[in-house]
N, C-alpha and C positions, 0 to 999 in steps of 0.2 A: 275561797273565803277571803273577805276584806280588812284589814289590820284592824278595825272597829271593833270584829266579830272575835279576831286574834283577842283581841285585848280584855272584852268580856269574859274569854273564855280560859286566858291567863289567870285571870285577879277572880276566876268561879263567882261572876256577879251576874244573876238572872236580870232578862229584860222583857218583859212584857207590859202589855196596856193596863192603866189604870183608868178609873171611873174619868168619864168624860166631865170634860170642863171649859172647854172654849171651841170657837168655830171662828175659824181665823178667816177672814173671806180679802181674796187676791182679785182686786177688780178688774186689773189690767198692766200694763208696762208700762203705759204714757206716765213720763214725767217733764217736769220742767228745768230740771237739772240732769249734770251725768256726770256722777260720782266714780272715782276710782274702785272704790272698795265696791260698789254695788253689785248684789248679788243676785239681782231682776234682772238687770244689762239694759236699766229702763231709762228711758231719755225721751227729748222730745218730738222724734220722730217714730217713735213706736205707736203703734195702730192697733194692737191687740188691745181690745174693754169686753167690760162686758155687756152687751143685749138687753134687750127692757126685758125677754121672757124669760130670760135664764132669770135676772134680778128678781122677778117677780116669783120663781122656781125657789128662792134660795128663801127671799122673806116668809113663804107659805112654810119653809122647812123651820125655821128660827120659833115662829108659832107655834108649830108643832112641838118641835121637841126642845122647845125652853133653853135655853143654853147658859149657863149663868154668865157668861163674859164671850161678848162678838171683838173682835178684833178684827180691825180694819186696816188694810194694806195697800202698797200697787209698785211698783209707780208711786206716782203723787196720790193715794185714795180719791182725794178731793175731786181730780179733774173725771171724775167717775159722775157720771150723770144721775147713777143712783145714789149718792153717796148721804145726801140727806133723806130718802126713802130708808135706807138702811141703818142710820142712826135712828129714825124715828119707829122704826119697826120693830129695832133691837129693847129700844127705852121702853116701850108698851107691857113687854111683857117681862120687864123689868132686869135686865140684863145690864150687866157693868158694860159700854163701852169703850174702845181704845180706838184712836185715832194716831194711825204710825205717819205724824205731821212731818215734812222738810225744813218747817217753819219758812222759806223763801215764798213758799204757795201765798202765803197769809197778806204780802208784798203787792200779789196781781193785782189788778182792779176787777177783775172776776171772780178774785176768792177774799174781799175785804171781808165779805160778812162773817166770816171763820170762826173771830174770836168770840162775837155775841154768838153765834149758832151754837156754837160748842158749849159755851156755859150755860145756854137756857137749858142745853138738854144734857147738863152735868157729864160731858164726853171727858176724859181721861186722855190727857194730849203728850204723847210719847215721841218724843222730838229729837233729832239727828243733831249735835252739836260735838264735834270729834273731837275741840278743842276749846280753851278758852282764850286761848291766842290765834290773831288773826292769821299771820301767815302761815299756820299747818290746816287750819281749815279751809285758807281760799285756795293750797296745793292738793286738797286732797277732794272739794267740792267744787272749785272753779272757783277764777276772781271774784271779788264783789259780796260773794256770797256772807260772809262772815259778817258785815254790815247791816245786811239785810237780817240776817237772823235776830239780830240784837233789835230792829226795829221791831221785829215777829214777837218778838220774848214781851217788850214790853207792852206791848198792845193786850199778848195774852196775861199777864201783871196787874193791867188795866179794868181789867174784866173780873178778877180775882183769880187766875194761875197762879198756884207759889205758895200761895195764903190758904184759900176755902177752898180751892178747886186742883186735883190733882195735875201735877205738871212736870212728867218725865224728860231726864235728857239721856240722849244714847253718846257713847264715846265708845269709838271702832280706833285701833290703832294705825299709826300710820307705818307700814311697812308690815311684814312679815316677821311678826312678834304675838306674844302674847300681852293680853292688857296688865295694867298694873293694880294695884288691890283696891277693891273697890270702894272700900268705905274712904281709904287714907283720900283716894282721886275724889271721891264726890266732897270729902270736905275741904279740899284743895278750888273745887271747881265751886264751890259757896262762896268761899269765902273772897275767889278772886270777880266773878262777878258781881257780886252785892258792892267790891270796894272800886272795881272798875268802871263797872258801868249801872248801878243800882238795880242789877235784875235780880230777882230769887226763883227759887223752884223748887221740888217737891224732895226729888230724890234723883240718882244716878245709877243707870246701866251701862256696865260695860261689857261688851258683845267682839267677839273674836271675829277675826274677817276668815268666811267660809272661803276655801278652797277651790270655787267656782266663779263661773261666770269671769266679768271683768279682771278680778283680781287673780284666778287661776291664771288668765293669758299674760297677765304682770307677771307672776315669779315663773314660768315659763319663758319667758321673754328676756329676762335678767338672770336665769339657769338655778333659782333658787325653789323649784319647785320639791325635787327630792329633799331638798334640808329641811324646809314650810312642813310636810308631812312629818319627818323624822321628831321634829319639834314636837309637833301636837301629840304622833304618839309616844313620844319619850314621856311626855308630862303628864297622859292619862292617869286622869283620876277616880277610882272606883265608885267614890263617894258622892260626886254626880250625875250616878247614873239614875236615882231613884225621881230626881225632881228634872228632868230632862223632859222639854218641850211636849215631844212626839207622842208620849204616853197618856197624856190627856184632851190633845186638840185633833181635831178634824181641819183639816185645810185644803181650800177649793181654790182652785183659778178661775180665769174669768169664761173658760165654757162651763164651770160648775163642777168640772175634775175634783174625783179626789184626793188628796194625798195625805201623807203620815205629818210633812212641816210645810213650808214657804220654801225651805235649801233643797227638800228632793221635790218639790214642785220646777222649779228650774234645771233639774237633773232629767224632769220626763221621770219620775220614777212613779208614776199611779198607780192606785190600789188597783185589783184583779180579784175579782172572782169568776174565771172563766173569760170575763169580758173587758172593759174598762169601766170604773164604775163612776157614778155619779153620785153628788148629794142627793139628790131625791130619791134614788134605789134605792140608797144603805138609812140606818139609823143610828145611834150609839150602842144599842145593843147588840145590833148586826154586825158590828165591828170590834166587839169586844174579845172575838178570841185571834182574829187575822191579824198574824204576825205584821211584824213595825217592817218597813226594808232600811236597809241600812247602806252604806257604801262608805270609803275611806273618809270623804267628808266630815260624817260623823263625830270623828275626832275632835275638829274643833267645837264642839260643845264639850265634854268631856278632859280637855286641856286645861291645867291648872284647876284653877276657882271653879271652872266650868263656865257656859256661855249658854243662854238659849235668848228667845226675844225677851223674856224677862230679868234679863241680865247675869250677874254671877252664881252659880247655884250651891258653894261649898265657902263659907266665910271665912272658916276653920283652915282653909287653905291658902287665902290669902299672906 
């Protein structure tokens, strides 16, 4: 049994799937940054995407079973060759899009069109910005980067982000901590960009660094990994369990794999029925009674305020 499960089973809080609600699609690893906290382990020498048939497998499935909100992921999503077949497949049938931006992409000269694409087809741009100071971002994202963001920001500004058009920023802590409360940090992070550098934006998530991937080998590496978990589960919070990611979204990699989130997709932890399954086998139905899996990880969504990709999930605990 894993302290997750301990914990649930401490505070007598049921966890099961609720009515489906998003289809989180993981294109690949390729990015063009290599972020510390990153929990793909995606950079730009990674080579896993994914396939024009598989692409073509997932848009037939989107059709089919309607999804109200596609979520878009990677790596860099962008550098995904489908990446505009799959906002425009998702928009047809009238699905809220999310594009999980780096904002540096926006920078290339192969990703300028980003800003116009994204607003013609009203995408939802949920963007990596740890800080609003330059040097914890360029220590935590690589040099340079925090410059470039700000050029990304106001481009998407330009377009109407901030204003007409939804325009998320994520803030991941730096270290081995929990985030700080989210509403006081987003009007902190308002009010220092609008008077710094004239950018605005929609709203603020702040998202706990998972337990894995790069940042596991960091508190590892520094011996802070038993204290990292002790944290999260000392700070479990019951009252985050009900709006926890896992419970509503479908999430595939880039062969089309299923999983319960994006954090046990890089754990290898796939759904099973007898076999490995795939998006196109299952449906939301088919999956409505097959348990969630779980692992110590966990925790960090459930810590404090709580954390999923949609940021804090318990206000009341801030």
């Amino acid at each position: 049994m894993n302290r997750f499960i301990e914990q649930l089973q401490r505070h007598r809080v049921p966890f099961t799937r609720g009515a489906f609600q998003t289809l989180q699609i993981n294109v690949g690893r390729k990015c063009n940054q290599t972020c510390t906290h990153c929990h793909v382990d995606a950079g730009p020498q990674r080579t896993e995407m994914m396939d024009e048939e598989t692409a073509r497998k997932v848009g037939a499935w989107i059709i089919e079973h309607r999804p109200a909100i596609v979520d878009i992921t990677g790596g860099a999503p962008e550098l995904s060759e489908h990446f505009r077949y799959f906002v425009k497949t998702a928009r047809s049938i009238g699905a809220h899009v999310i594009d999980r931006n780096n904002l540096t992409i926006i920078e290339t000269k192969s990703h300028a069109y980003l800003p116009e694409f994204l607003a013609q087809h009203e995408v939802e741009v949920v963007a990596s910005l740890p800080c609003y100071l330059e040097e914890n971002v360029d220590a935590q994202r690589g040099g340079g980067v925090f410059e470039k963001s700000l050029r990304a920001l106001r481009k998407l500004n330009a377009v109407g982000y901030g204003t007409n058009l939804p325009l998320t920023l994520v803030y991941n802590p730096l270290g081995p901590k929990l985030p700080p409360d989210q509403v006081e940090l987003e009007a902190d992070y308002k009010h220092e960009l609008k008077q710094r550098y004239g950018i605005v934006f929609t709203r603020l998530f702040t998202i706990t660094n998972q337990p894995i991937a790069r940042f596991a080998a960091d508190l590892r590496a520094h011996g802070q990994w038993d204290a990292y978990l002790d944290l999260l589960a000392n700070s479990f919070n019951p009252a985050t369990v009900a709006s926890l990611m896992c419970r509503t979204t479908i999430n595939i990699g880039w062969r089309g794999e299923v999983f319960d989130c994006d954090f046990n997709q890089m754990l290898g932890m796939q759904l099973r029925n007898c076999k490995d399954l795939f998006l196109w086998e299952v449906t939301p139905q088919s999956l409505g009674d097959h348990p969630i899996r779980t692992g110590n990880h966990c925790l960090a969504c459930t810590a404090g305020a709580g954390s999923s990709c949609g940021g804090a999930l318990d206000a009341s605990a801030s």
